[in-house]
VOROVEX-883794 format. One line per 4 residues: number of its first residue (from 1); their letters; for each residue x negated, y negated, z of N, C-alpha, C, O. Coordinates in steps of 0.05 Angstrom, whole numbers, padded with zeros to 5 digits. Example, Ala and Ser with C-alpha at 12.3 -4.5 7.8 and 13.67 -1.06 7.14 Angstrom:
REM residues 2
1> as> -00264/00114/00156/-00246/00090/00156/-00264/00066/00156/-00285/00066/00169 ~ -00257/00045/00142/-00273/00021/00143/-00258/-00001/00157/-00268/-00023/00161 $
//
This chain:
REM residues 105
1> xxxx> -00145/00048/00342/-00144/00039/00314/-00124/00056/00298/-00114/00049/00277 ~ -00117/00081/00313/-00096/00082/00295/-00072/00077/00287/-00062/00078/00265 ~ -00063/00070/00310/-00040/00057/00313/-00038/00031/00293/-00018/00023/00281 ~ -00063/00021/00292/-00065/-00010/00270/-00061/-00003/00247/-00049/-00017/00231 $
5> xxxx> -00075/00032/00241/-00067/00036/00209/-00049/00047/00206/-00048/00056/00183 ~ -00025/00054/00223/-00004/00065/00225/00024/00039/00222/00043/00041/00207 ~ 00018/00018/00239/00032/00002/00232/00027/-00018/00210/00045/-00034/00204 ~ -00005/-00019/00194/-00004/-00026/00173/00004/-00021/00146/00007/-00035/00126 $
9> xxxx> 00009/00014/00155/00020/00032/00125/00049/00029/00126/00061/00035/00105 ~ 00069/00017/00154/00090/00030/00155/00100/-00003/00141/00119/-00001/00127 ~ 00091/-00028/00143/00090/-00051/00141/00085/-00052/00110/00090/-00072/00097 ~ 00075/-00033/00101/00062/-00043/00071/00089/-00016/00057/00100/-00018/00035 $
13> xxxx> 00092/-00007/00066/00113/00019/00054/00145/-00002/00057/00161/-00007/00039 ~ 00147/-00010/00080/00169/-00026/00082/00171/-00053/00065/00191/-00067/00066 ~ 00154/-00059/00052/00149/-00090/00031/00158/-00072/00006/00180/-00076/-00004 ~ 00141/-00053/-00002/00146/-00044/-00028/00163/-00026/-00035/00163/-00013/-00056 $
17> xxxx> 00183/-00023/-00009/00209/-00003/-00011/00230/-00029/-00019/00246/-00030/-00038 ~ 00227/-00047/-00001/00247/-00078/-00001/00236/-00083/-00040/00251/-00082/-00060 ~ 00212/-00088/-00038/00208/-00092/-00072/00227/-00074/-00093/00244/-00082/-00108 ~ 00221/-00051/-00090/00235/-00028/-00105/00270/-00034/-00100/00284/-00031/-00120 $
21> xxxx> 00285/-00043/-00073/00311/-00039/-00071/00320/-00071/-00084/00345/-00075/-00085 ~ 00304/-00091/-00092/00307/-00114/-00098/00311/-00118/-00130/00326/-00132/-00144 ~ 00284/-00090/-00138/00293/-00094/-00174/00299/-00072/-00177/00281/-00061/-00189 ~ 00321/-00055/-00172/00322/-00035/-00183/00321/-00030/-00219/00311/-00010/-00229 $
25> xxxx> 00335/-00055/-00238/00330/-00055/-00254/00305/-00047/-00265/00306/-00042/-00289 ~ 00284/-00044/-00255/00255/-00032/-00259/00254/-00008/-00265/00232/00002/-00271 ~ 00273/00003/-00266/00274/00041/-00267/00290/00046/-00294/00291/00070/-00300 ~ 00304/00028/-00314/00312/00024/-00335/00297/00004/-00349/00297/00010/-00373 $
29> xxxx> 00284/-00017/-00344/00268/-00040/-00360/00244/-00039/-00363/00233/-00048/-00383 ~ 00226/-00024/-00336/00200/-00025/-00331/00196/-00001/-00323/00190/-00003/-00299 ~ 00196/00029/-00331/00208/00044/-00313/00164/00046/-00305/00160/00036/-00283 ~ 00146/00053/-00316/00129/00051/-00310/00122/00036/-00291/00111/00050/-00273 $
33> xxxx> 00121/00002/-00282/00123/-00005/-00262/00137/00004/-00236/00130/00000/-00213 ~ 00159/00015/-00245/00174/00023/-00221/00167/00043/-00212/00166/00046/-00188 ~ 00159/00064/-00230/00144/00093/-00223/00119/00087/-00207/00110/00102/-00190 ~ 00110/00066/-00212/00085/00062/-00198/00083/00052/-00173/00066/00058/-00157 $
37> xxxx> 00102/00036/-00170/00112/00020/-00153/00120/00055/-00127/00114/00057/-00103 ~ 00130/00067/-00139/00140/00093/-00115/00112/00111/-00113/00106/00128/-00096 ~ 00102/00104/-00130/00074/00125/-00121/00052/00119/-00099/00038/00136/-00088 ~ 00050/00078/-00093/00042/00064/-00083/00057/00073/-00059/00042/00085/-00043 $
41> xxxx> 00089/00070/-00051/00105/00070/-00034/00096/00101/-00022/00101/00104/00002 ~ 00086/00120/-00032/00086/00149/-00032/00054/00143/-00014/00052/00151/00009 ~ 00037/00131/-00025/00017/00133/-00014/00007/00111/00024/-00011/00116/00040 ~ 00030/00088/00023/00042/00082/00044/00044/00105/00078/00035/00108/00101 $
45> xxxx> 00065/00115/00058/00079/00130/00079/00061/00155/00090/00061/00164/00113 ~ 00042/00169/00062/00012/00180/00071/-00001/00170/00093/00000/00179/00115 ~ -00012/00152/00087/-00031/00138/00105/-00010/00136/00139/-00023/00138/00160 ~ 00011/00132/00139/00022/00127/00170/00024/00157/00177/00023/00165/00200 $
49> xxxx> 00028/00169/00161/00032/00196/00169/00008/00224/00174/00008/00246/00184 ~ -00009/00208/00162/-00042/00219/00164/-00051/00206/00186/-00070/00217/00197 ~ -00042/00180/00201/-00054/00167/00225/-00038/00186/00238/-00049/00208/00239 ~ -00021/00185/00247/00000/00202/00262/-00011/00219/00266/-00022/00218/00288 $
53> xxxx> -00017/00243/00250/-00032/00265/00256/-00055/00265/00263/-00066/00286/00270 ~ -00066/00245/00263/-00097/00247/00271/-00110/00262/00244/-00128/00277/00251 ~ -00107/00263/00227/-00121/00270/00202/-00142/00246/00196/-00131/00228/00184 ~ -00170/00242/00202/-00183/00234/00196/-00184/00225/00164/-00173/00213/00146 $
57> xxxx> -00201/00237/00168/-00210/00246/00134/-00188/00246/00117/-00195/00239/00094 ~ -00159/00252/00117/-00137/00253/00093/-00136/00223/00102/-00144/00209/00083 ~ -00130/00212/00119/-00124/00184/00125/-00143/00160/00105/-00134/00144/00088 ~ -00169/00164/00115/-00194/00150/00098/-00186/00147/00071/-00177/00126/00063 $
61> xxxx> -00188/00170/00054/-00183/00182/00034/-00162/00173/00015/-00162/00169/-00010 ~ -00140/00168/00035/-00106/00159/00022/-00111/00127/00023/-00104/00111/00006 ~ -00128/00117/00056/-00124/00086/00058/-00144/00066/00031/-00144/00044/00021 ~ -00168/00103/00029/-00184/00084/00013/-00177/00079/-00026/-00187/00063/-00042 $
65> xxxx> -00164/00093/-00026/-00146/00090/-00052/-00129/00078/-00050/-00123/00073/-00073 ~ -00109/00065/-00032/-00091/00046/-00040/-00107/00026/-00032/-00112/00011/-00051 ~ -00120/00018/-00007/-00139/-00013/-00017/-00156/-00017/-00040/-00165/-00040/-00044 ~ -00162/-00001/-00054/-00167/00001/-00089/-00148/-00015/-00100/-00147/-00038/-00107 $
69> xxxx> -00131/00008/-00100/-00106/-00004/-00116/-00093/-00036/-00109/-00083/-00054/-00124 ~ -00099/-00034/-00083/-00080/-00069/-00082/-00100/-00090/-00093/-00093/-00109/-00106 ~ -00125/-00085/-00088/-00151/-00106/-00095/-00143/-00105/-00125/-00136/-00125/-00137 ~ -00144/-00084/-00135/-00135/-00085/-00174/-00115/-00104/-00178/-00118/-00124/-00192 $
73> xxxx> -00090/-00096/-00163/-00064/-00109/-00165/-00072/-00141/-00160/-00064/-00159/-00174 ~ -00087/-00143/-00141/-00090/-00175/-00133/-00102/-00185/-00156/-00095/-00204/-00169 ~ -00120/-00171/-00161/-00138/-00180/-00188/-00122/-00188/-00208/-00121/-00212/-00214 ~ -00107/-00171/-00223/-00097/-00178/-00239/-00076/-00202/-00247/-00072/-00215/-00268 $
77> xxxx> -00063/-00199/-00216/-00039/-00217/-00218/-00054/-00251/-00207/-00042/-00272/-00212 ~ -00072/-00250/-00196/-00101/-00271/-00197/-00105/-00279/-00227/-00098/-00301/-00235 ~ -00112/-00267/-00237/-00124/-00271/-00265/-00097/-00274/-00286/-00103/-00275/-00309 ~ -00071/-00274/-00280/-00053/-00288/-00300/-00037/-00305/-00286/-00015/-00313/-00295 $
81> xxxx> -00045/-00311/-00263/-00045/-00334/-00248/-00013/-00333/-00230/00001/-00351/-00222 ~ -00010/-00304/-00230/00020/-00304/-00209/00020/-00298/-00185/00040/-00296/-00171 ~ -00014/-00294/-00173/-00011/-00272/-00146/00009/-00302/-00125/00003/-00325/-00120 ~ 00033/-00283/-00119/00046/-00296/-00096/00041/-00283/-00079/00027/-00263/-00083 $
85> xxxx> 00052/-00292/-00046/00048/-00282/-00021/00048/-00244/-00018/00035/-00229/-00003 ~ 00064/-00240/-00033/00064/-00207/-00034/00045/-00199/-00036/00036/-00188/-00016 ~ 00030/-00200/-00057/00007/-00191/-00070/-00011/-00196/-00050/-00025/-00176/-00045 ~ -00015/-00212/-00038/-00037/-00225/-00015/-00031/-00211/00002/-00050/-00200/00012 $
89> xxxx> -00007/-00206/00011/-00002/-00186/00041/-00007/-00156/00039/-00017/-00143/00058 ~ 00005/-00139/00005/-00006/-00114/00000/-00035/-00117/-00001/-00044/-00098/00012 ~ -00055/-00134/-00011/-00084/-00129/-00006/-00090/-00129/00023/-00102/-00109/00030 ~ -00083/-00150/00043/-00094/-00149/00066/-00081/-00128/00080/-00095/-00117/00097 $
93> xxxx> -00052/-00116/00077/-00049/-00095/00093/-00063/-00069/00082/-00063/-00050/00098 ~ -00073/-00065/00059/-00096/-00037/00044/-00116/-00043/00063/-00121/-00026/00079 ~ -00127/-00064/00064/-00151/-00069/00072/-00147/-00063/00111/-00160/-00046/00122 ~ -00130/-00078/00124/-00120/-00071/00151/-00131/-00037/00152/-00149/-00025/00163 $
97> xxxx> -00113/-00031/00137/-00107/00012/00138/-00136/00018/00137/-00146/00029/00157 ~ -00154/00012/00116/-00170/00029/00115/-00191/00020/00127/-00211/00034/00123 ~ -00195/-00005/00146/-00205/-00010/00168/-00194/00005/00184/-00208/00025/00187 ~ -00182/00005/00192/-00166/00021/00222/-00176/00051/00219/-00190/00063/00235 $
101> xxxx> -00163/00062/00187/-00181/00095/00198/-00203/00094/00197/-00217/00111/00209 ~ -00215/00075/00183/-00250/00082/00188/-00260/00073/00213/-00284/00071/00220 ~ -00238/00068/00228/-00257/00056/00257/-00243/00078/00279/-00249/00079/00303 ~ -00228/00090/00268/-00214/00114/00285/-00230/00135/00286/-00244/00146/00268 $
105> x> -00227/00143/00320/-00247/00163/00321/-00234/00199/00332/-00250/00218/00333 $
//
């Protein structure tokens, strides 16, 4: 299983790095979104790198705060009626991760 949350963090870090290199304008227009957008990306690259090490517990911890965060994200962009395919793939790959460490032993 870790390997699943390892290639699910490295898969969800690689969408929202492609997101970030797509608008860079976000860092002058939106800079908050974009800040957020790298903190997300920050917590990505945690989670593959906490599987890697076999860090249990930091892994859980990091996967279970960004599947928070993407379910919010889905929520919201649900509720003003834009969630596109992205949005659907950052929730199910949060959700992938923090299945995988919680089933890692």
């Amino acid at each position: 299983m870790r390997r699943l949350t390892q290639v699910a963090a490295l898969a969800g870090a690689v969408d929202t790095a492609a997101f970030l290199a797509s608008r860079r304008q976000l860092f002058s227009d939106a800079p908050q979104r974009a800040y957020g957008s790298l903190a997300v990306l920050g917590l990505w690259v945690g989670i593959a790198a906490a599987a890697r090490r076999e860090a249990r517990g930091l892994c859980v911890g990091l996967a279970a705060v960004n599947a928070a965060g993407q379910a919010a994200m889905l929520g919201v962009h649900l509720r003003h009626g834009i969630a596109g395919p992205r949005v659907w793939t950052g929730a199910a790959l949060g959700g992938v991760a923090l299945g995988g460490a919680l089933a890692s032993r």
